[in-house]
PASEBA-1860 file (N, C-alpha, C; in nm, 3 decimals):
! residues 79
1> XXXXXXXX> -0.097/0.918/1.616/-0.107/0.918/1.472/-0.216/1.018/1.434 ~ -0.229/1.137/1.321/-0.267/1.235/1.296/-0.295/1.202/1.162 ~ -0.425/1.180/1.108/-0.488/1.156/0.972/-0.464/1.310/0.909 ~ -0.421/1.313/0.784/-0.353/1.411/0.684/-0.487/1.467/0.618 ~ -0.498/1.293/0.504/-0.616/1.286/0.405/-0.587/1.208/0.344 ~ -0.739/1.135/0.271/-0.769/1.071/0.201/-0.735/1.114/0.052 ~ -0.632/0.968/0.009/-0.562/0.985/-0.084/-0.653/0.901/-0.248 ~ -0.782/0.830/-0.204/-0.853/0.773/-0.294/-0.866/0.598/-0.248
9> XXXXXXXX> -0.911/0.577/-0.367/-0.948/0.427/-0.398/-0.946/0.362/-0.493 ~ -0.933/0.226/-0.490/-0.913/0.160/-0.613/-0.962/-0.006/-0.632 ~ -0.972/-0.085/-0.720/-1.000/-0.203/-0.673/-0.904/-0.291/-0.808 ~ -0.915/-0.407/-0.731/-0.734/-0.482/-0.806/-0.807/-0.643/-0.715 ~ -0.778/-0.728/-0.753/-0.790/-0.891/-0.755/-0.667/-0.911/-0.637 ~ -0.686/-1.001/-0.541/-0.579/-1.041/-0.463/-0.491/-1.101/-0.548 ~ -0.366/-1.122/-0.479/-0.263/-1.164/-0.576/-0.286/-1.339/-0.531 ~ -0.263/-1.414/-0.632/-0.181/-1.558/-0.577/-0.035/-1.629/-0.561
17> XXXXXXXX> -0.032/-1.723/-0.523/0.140/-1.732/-0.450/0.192/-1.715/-0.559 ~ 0.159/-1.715/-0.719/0.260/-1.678/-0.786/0.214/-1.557/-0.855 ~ 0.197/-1.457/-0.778/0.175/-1.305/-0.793/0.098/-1.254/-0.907 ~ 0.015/-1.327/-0.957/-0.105/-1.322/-1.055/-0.220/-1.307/-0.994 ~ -0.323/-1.250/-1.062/-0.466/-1.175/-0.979/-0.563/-1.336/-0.981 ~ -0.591/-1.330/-0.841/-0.634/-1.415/-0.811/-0.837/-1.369/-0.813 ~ -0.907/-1.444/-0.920/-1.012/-1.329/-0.928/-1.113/-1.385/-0.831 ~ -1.121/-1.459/-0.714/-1.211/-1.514/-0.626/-1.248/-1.376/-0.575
25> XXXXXXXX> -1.194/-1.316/-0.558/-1.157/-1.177/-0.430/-1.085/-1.083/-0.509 ~ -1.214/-0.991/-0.547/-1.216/-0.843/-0.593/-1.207/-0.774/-0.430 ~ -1.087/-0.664/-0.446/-1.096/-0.588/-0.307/-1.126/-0.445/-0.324 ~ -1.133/-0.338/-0.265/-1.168/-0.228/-0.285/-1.019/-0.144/-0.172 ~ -0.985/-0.102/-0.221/-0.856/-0.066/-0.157/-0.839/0.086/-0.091 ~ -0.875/0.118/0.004/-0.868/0.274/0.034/-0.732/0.326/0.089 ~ -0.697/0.422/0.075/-0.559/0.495/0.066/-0.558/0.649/0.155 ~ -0.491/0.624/0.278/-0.521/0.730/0.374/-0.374/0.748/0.381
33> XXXXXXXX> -0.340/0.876/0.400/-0.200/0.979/0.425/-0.249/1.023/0.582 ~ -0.103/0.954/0.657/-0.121/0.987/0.831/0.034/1.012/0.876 ~ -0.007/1.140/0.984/0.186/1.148/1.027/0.165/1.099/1.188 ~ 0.317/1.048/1.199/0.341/0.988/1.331/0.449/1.024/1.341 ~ 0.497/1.001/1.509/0.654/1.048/1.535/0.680/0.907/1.582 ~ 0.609/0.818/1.603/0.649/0.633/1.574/0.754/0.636/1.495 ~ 0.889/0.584/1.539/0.979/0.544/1.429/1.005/0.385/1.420 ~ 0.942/0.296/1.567/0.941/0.178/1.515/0.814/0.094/1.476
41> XXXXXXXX> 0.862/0.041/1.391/0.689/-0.054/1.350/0.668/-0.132/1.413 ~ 0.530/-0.196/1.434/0.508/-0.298/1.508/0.408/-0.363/1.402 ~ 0.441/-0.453/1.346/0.336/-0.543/1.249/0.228/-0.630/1.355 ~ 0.076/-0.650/1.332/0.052/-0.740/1.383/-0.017/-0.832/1.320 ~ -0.015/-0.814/1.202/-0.042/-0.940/1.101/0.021/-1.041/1.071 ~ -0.029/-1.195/1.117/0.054/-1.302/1.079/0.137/-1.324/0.960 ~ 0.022/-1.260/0.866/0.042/-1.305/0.700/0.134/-1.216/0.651 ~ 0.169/-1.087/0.719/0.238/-0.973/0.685/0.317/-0.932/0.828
49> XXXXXXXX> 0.438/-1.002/0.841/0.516/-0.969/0.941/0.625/-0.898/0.956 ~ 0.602/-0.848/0.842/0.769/-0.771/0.851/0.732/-0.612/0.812 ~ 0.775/-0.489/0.819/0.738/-0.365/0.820/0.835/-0.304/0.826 ~ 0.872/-0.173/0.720/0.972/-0.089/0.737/0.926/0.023/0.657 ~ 1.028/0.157/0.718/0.995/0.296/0.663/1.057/0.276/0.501 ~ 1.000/0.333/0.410/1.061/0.342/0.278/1.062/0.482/0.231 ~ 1.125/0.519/0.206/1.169/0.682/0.075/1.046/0.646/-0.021 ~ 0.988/0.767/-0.009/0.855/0.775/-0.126/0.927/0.762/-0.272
57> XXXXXXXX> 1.076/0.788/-0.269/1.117/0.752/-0.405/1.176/0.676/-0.457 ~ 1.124/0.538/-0.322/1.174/0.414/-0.375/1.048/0.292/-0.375 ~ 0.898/0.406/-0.321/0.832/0.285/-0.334/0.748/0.207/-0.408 ~ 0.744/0.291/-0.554/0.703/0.207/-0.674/0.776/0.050/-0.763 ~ 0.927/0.109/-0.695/1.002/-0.009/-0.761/1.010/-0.117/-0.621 ~ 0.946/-0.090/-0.496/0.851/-0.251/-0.418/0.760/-0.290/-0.425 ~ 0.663/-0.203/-0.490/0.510/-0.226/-0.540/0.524/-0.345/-0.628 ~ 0.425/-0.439/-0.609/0.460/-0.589/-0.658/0.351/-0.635/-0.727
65> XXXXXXXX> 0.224/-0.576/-0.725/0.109/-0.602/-0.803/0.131/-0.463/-0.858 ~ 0.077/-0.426/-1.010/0.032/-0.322/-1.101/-0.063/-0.255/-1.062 ~ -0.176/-0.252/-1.076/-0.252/-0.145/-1.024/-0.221/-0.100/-0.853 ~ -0.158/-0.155/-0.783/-0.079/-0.055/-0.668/0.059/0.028/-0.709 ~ 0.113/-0.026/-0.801/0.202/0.068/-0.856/0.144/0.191/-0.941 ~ 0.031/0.173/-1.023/-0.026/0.278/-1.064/-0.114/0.346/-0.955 ~ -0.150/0.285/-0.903/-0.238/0.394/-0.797/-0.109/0.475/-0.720 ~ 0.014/0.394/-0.693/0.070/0.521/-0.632/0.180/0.606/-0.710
73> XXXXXXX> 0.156/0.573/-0.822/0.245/0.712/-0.933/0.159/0.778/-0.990 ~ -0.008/0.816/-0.966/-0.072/0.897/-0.934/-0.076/0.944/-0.828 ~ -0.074/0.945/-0.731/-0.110/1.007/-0.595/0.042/1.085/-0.505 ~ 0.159/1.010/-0.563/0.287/1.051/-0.495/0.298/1.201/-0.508 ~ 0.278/1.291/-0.625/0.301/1.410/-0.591/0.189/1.487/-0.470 ~ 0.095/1.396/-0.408/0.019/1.445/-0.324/0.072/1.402/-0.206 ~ 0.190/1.319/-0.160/0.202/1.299/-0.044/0.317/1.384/-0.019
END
């Protein structure tokens, strides 16, 4: 894996199970652009087990909290 660049930062409230900002936990979110010739994923997070490649021009409409959808319809013409 070959780091590109740093694409910024942002900070946004964890979500709760019913996808509302949960404000216990302010996070600070950093955003790195990296190429690999990996074509399979390997997740190793319990909480996040599932992983797949997506088309950069489909991944605002999976973005599921708002300010990750705005952080990345700023930054997409940079990737």
């Amino acid at each position: 894996m070959k780091l590109i660049k740093e694409l910024g930062s942002y900070k946004r409230y964890k979500m709760d199970l019913n996808n509302e900002d949960d404000k216990s936990e302010l996070k600070t979110i950093f955003m790195f652009l990296f190429e690999t010739n990996e074509e399979k994923l390997k997740p190793i997070d319990p909480r996040n087990p599932k992983a797949r490649w997506v088309d950069k021009k489909d991944v605002a409409n999976l973005l599921t909290h708002k300010k990750d959808k705005e952080f990345f319809l700023k930054i997409k013409d940079k990737i």
